[in-house]
N, C-alpha and C positions, 0 to 999 in steps of 0.2 A: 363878660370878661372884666376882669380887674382893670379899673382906669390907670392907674399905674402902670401895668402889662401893657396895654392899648398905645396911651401913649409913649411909651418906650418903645415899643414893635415900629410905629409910624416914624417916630424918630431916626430908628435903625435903617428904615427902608431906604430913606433919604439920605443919613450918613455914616450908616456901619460899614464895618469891613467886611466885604463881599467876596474879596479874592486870593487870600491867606492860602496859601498852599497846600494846607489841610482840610480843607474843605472843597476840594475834587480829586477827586472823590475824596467824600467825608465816610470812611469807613471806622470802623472801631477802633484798629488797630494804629493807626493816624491820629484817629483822635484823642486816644492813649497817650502816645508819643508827643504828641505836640503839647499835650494838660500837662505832661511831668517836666517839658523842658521849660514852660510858661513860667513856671513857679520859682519867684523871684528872678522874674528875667525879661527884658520888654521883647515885644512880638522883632523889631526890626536884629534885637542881633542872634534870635530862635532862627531865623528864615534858611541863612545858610546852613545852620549845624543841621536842618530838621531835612534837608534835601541831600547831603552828604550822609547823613544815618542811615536813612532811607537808601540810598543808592549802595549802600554798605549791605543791609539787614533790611530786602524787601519786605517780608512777611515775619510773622512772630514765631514761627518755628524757626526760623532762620536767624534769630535774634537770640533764642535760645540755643542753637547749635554753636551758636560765637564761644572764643574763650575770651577770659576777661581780659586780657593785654586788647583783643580787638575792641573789643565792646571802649573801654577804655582811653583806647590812641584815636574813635570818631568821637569821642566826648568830649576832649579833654580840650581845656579854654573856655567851658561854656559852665565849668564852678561847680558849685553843689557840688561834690563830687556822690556824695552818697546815692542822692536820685538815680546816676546811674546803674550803681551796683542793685539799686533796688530795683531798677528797672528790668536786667537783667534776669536777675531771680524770680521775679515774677513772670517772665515768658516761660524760665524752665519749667515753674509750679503751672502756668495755664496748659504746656503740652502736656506734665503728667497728670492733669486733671482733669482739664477740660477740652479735651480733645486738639489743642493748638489753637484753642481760638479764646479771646475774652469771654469771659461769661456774661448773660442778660442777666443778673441777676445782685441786684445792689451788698446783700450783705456776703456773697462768693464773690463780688469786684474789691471789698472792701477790704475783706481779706488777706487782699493779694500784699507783698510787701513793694511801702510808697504809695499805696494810693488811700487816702483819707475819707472823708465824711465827703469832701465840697468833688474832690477829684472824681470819684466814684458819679458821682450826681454828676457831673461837669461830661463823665463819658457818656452816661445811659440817655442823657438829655438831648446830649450832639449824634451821638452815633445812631440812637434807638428812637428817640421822640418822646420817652419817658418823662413823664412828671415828675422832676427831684430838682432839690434846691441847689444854691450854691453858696459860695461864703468864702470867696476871698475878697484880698483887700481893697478890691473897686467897691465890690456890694457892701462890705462894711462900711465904707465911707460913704456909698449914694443911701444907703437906709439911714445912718444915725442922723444923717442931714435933714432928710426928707420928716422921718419921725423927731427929730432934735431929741435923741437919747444921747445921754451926757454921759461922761466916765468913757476909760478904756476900754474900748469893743471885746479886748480880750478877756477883760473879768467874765466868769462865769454868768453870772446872772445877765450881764449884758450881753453874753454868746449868745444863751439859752433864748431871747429875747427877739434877736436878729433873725436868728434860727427857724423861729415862729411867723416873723414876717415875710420871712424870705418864701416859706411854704403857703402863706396865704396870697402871693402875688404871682402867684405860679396862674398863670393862662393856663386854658382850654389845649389849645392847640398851639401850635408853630415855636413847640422848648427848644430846640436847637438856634431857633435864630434868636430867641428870647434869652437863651442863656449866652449867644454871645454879643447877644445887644448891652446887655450887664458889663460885660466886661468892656468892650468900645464904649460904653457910654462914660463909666469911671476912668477909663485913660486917656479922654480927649478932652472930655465936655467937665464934667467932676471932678477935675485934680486935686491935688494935697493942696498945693500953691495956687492961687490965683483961677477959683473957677469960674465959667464964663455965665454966670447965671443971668443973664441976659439972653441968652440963645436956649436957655433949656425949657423942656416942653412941659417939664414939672414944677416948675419955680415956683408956679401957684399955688401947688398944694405941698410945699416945703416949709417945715416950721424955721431949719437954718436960716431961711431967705427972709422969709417973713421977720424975724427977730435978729438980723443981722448977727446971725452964729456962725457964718461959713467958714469964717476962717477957725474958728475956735473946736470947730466938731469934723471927724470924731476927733475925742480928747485922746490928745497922745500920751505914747509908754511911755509912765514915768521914767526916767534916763540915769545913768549914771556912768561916769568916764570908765573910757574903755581901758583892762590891766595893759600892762607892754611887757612883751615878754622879745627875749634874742636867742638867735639860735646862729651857730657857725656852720656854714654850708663846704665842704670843701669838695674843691673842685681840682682835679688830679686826672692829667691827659698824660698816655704811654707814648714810649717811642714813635710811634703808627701817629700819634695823634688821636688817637680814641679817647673820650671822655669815660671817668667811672661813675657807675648810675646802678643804682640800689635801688631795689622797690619797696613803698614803705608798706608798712604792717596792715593785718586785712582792718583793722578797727582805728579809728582817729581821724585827725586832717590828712586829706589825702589819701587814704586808704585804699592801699592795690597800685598807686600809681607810680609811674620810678620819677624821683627824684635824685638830687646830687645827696651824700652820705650829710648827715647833720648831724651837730652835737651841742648839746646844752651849753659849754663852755670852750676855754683855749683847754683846759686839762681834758676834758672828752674827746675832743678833736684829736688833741696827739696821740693818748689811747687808741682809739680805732685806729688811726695813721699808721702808729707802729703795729696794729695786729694785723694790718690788711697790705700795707706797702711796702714797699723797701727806696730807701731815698733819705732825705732828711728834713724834720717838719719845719725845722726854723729856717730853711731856705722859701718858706713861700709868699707869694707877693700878694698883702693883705687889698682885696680890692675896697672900692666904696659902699658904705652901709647901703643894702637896701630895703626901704620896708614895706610890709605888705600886712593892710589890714584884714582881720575876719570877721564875720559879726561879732564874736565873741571879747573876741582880743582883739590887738596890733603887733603884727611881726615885725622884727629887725631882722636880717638876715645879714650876716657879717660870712664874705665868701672870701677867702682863701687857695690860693692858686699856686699849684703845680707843674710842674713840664718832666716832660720826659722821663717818666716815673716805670720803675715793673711795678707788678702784684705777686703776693705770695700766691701759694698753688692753690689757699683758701678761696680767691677767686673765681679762679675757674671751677671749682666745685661746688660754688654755691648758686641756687638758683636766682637768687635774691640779687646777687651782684654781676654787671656785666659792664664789660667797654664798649664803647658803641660809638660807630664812627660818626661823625658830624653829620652826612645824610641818613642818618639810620634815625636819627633822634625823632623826625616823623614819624614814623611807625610804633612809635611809644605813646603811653598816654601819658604826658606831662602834664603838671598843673603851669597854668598860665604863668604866672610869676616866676616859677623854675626858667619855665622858655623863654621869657624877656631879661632876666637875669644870663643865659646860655648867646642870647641875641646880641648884648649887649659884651 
């Protein structure tokens, strides 16, 4: 066995995570579930949403009989939004293909929509005992360290690289606890900031350590300031008190989920106002900027507020748009920022 393997498995015995919810049972379809909510997200705030899905959508037939408002309203706060819808689609495509169950088989897991190179390996390895590698951002960090490969792990040539090693340290036996010793080892012991390489069982044979690179490797994305972009949120409660909530479009930020109606500017805002309400827009009380960043950009949300409004009949006839009383708002899939902006 790889001394690598070796001592990262012995490592693990002693201080991996043993008792993660998804591993009792560690079935496929768990382990599915829990690899796509992992993904840009730490294990402690996965725990609740993964045991609420779960209690939601036992099985993956049952995951794919969901419509998306359900699938949506146990997601929603936990981001990525897309993951979800991917996740969704892919239970439909596994019952009409493969009988309702994940497939054993890497390049029909890979297929599936959401699930990558590292995911795919990340399920056959836990779920099955399969020999496949991994390559998220723990292992990218514990290899460029160990091997001191310089540059952005994400260049090409430095993937293809990682890629190589990640498959030559692949153990005989025990991939499931090997592959989540990978991941517990970079989240605890390997951090970005301040690793403890003093406790670690590889330090010896680490070129970072050896050459005092740790903190410099891997070499991060090169960076550049994030746009800012603003958007007018308006927020418009009826008689009843019912808030109006529009679901946005199936493609973009957010996509499928209902949020409050937004508009690029104060002239879009009035637009929609006057197509969808009856009232008057310059009676509303401008609340405080709020912002919400994304990887990509940073949001301003500038919300605007109404009372006691009707809607035209376009309302109620569109599926898109609905009032919805203050306790109803759970049963929607809001994005987080919507619901702390709605909280507030």
């Amino acid at each position: 066995m790889d001394t690598f393997a070796t001592k990262l498995l012995s490592w693990f015995d002693q201080n991996g995570r043993h008792d993660l919810p998804w591993q009792h049972p560690r079935t496929p379809y768990r382990v599915w579930l829990s690899e796509i909510m992992l993904q840009q997200t730490q294990v402690r705030v996965v725990i609740p949403y993964f045991a609420r899905f779960l209690a939601a959508f036992p099985t993956l037939p049952d995951l794919a009989a969901a419509t998306s408002d359900e699938v949506m309203a146990q997601w929603a706060g936990l981001g990525y939004y897309a993951r979800a819808r991917n996740l969704h689609a892919a239970a439909k495509r596994c019952v009409e293909l493969h009988g309702g169950d994940l497939p054993r088989d890497f390049d029909a897991l890979h297929a599936l929509p959401g699930i990558g190179r590292s995911t795919a390996g990340a399920i056959l390895s836990q779920a099955w005992g399969d020999a496949f590698p991994i390559m998220d951002g723990n292992v990218k960090r514990v290899l460029s360290r160990v091997h001191g490969i310089a540059g952005w792990p994400g260049l090409p040539a430095n993937e293809k690289q990682l890629w190589a090693l990640a498959q030559a340290h692949l153990p005989a036996t025990r991939l499931a606890d090997y592959t989540q010793a990978q991941m517990d080892f970079g989240a605890t012991l390997c951090t970005r900031a301040n690793p403890s390489c003093l406790l670690c069982p590889i330090s010896a044979d680490c070129v970072a350590f050896r050459d005092g690179l740790t903190e410099a490797l891997p070499t991060p994305k090169p960076g550049k300031p994030l746009p800012e972009r603003s958007a007018v949120m308006l927020m418009a409660f009826d008689t009843a008190g019912r808030i109006l909530m529009q679901r946005r479009p199936p493609v973009g930020i957010w996509a499928q989920l209902w949020s409050l109606p937004q508009a690029d500017d104060l002239a879009g805002a009035r637009h929609w106002f006057d197509a969808h309400l009856d009232g008057a827009f310059d009676d509303a009380d401008a609340l405080p900027d709020t912002p919400h960043t994304f990887t990509h950009y940073r949001l301003h949300m500038q919300p605007l507020r109404w009372g006691r409004l009707t809607a035209r009949a376009a309302v109620g006839d569109n599926d898109d748009l609905r009032w919805v009383a203050p306790g109803e708002l759970a049963s929607l899939g809001l994005p987080a920022p919507i619901r702390k902006l709605l909280d507030a």
